[in-house]
C-alpha positions as CSV (number, residue, x, y, z in Angstrom):
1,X,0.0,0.0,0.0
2,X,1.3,3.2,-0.5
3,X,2.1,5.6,2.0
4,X,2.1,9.3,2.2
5,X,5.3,11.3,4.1
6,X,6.2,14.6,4.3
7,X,4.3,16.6,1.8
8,X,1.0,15.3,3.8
9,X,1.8,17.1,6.3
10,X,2.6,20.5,4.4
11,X,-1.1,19.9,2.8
12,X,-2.6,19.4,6.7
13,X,-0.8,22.1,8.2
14,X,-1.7,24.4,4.6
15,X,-5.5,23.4,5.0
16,X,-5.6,24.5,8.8
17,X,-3.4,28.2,8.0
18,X,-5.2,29.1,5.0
19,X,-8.6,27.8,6.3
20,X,-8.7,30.2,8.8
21,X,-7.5,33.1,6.7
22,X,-10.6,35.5,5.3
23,X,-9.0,36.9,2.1
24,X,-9.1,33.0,0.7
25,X,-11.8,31.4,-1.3
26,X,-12.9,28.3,0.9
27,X,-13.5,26.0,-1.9
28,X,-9.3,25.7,-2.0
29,X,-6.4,25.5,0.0
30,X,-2.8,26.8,-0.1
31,X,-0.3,24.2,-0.7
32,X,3.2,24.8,-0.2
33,X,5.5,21.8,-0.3
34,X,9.7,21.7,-0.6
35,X,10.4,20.1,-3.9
36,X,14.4,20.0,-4.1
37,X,15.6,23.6,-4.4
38,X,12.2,25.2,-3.8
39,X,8.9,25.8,-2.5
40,X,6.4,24.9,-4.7
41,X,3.0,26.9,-3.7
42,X,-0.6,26.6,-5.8
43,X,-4.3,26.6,-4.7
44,X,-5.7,23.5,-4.4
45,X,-9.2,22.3,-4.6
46,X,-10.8,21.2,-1.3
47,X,-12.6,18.3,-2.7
48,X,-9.1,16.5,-3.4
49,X,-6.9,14.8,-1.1
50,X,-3.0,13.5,-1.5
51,X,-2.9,9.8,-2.4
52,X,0.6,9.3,-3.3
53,X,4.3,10.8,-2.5
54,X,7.2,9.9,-4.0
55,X,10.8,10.6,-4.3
56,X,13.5,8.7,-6.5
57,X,16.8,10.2,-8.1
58,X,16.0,13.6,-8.9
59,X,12.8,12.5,-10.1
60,X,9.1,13.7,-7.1
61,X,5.9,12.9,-8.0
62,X,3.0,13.7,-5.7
63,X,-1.2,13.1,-6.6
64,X,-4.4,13.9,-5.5
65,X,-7.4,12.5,-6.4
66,X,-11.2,13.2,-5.1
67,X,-12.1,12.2,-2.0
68,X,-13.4,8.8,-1.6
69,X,-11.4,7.5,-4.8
70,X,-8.0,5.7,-5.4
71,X,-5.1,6.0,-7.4
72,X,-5.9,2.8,-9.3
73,X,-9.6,4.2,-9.9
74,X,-10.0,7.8,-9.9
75,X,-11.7,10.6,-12.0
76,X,-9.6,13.9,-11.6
77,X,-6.4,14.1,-10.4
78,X,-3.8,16.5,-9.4
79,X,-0.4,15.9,-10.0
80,X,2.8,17.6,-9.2
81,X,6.0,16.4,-9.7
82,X,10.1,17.8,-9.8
83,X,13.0,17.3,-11.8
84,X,16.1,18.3,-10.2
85,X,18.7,20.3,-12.0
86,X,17.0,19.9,-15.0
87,X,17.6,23.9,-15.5
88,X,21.1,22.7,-16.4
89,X,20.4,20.1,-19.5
90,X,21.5,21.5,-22.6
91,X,18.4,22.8,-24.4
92,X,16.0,22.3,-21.9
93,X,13.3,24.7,-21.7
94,X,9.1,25.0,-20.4
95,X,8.0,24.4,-23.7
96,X,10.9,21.1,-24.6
97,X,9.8,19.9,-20.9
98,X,5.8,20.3,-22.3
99,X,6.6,18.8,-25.4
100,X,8.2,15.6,-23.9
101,X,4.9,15.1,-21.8
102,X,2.7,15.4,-24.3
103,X,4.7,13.1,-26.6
104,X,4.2,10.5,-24.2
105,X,0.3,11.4,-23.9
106,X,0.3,11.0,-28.0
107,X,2.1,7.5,-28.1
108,X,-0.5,6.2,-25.7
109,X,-3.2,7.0,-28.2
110,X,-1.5,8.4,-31.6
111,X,-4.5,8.2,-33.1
112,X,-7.0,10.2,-30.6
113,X,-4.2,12.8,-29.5
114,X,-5.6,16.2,-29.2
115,X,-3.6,19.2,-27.9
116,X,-4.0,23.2,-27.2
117,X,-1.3,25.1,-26.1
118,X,-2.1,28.3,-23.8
119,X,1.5,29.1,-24.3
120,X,3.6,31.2,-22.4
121,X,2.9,32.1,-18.7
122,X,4.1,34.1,-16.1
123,X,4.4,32.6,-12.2
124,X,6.0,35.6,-10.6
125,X,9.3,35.9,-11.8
126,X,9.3,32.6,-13.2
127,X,8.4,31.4,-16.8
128,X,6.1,28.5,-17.5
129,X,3.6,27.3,-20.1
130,X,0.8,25.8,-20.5
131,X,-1.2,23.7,-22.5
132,X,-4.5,21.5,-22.6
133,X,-3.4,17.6,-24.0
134,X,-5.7,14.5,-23.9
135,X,-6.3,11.4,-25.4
136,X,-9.9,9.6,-26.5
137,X,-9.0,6.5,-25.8
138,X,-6.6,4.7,-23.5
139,X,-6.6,1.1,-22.6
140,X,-4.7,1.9,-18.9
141,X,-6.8,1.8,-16.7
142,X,-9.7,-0.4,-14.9
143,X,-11.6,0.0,-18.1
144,X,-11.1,1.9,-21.5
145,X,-11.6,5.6,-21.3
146,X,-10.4,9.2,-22.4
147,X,-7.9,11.2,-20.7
148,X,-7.8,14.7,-20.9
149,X,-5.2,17.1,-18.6
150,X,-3.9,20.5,-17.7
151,X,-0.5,20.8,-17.5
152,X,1.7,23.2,-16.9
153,X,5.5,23.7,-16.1
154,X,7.3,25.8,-14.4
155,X,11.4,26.7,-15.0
156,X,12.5,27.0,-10.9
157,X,16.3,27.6,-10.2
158,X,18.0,24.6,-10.9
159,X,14.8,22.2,-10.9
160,X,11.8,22.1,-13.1
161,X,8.0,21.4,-12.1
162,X,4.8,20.6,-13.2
163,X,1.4,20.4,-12.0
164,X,-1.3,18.3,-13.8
165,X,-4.9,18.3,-13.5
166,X,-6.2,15.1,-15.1
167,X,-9.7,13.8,-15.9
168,X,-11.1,10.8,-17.2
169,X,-14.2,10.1,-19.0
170,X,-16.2,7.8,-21.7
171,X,-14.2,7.1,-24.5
172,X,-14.0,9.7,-27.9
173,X,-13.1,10.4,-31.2
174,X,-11.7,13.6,-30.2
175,X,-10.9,14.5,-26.8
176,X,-12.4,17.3,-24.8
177,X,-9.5,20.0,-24.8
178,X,-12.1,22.9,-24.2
179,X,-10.6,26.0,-23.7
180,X,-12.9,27.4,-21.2
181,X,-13.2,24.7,-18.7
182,X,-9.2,24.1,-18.5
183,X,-8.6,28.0,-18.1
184,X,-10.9,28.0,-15.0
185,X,-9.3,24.8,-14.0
186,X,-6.0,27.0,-14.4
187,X,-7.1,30.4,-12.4
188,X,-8.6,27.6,-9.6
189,X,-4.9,26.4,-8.9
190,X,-3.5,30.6,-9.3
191,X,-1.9,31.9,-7.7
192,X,0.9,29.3,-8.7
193,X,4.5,30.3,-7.5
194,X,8.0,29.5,-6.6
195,X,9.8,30.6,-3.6
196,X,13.4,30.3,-2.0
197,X,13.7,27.7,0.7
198,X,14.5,29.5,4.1
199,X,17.0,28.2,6.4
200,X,15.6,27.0,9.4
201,X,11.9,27.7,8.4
202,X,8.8,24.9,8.5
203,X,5.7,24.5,7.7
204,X,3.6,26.5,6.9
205,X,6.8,28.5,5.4
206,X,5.2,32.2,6.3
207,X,8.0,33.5,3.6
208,X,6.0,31.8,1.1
209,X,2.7,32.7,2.5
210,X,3.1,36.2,2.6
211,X,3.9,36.4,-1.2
212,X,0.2,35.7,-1.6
C-alpha cells in the first residue's frame, strides 16, 4: 500500500493556515511543499486529497485525487512532480519539458491525441507554459476511457516542475481540450509560484505565504 510522508503534512498544516484566513476562497487551499531547491506553492481544490508521494533520483511525483477515490480508480487528479537540475540540461526549456509530456500522452493514443497550447505564462518571476493535451482512448486503466489534462510547467532555479490536473471520462473520437473549462481549472490552482527555501523555516513557510 502506498504511503504518504512529508508533503502530507505541508497539505494538513496548509488546510488548517489558509482555512482560517478570510481573504481566501474556501472552496481551495494553499499548498506549499519543498520540492528540491524550492517551494512549490498553488491553490488546491478542497474536494481532493494526497494519495501518493514519491521521491527517487532527482525525479518527485505527488497526486491527489477526489475524495473517496484511489489512485488505481479515480476521475480527476492533481499531479505535481520535480525534476532536479534539469535547469542545467542543454536545451532544456518549459516548452521542450511540455513537449516531452505530451509526446508520451500521444504514443498512448496516436490516433486520438488532441492538444492546445495556452502558451507562455508568467508565475512571478518565473516562466512556465501551458497547455490542454488529452487522449480519446486509452486502454490503462480499470476500463477503457479518455484522458484529458492541464499541464503546466514551471522553469524554478535549478529544478523544473509541473502540476497536472487530469480527468477521465467515456471514450472519444476527439478529446475534450475545451478551452474554457481548462482556463478556470488554471485560475482555480493561481496563484501558482515558486519561492526560495528559508533556512531554518517549516511548515507552513510564512516566507512563502506572505507572497500571496
Amino acid at each position: 500500500m502506498r504511503t504518504l510522508t512529508t508533503a502530507a503534512a505541508v497539505f494538513t498544516v496548509s488546510l488548517a493556515l489558509v482555512s482560517a484566513a478570510p481573504a481566501q476562497a474556501p472552496e481551495s487551499f494553499r499548498v506549499i511543499s519543498p520540492i528540491f531547491g524550492q517551494l512549490v506553492s498553488f491553490s488546491m481544490p478542497s474536494n481532493f486529497i494526497a494519495v501518493f508521494e514519491n521521491t527517487k533520483g532527482g525525479h518527485y511525483i505527488r497526486e491527489a485525487v477526489l475524495k473517496g477515490e484511489t489512485p488505481e480508480r479515480w476521475t480527476q487528479m492533481i499531479t505535481v512532480t520535480g525534476e532536479k537540475g534539469m535547469t542545467l540540461r542543454p536545451g532544456s526549456s518549459p516548452e521542450t519539458f511540455a513537449g516531452s509530456i505530451a509526446g508520451g500522452f500521444k504514443s498512448a493514443c496516436p490516433d486520438s491525441f488532441a492538444a492546445r497550447p495556452f502558451g507562455v505564462l508568467k508565475f512571478g518571476r518565473f516562466e512556465g507554459v501551458g497547455a490542454v493535451i488529452g487522449c480519446g482512448r486509452v486502454d490503462s486503466g480499470p476500463t477503457r476511457h479518455s484522458e484529458t489534462a492541464l499541464l503546466i510547467t514551471l522553469k524554478g532555479a535549478s529544478d523544473y516542475y509541473t502540476i497536472q490536473w487530469a480527468e477521465r471520462g467515456p471514450e472519444t473520437d476527439e478529446p475534450p481540450v475545451n478551452d474554457d473549462l481548462w482556463q478556470a481549472r488554471l485560475r482555480e490552482l493561481s496563484p501558482i509560484d515558486l519561492c526560495p527555501i528559508v533556512a531554518g523555516e517549516a511548515a507552513p513557510y510564512p516566507s512563502c505565504v506572505s507572497k500571496s
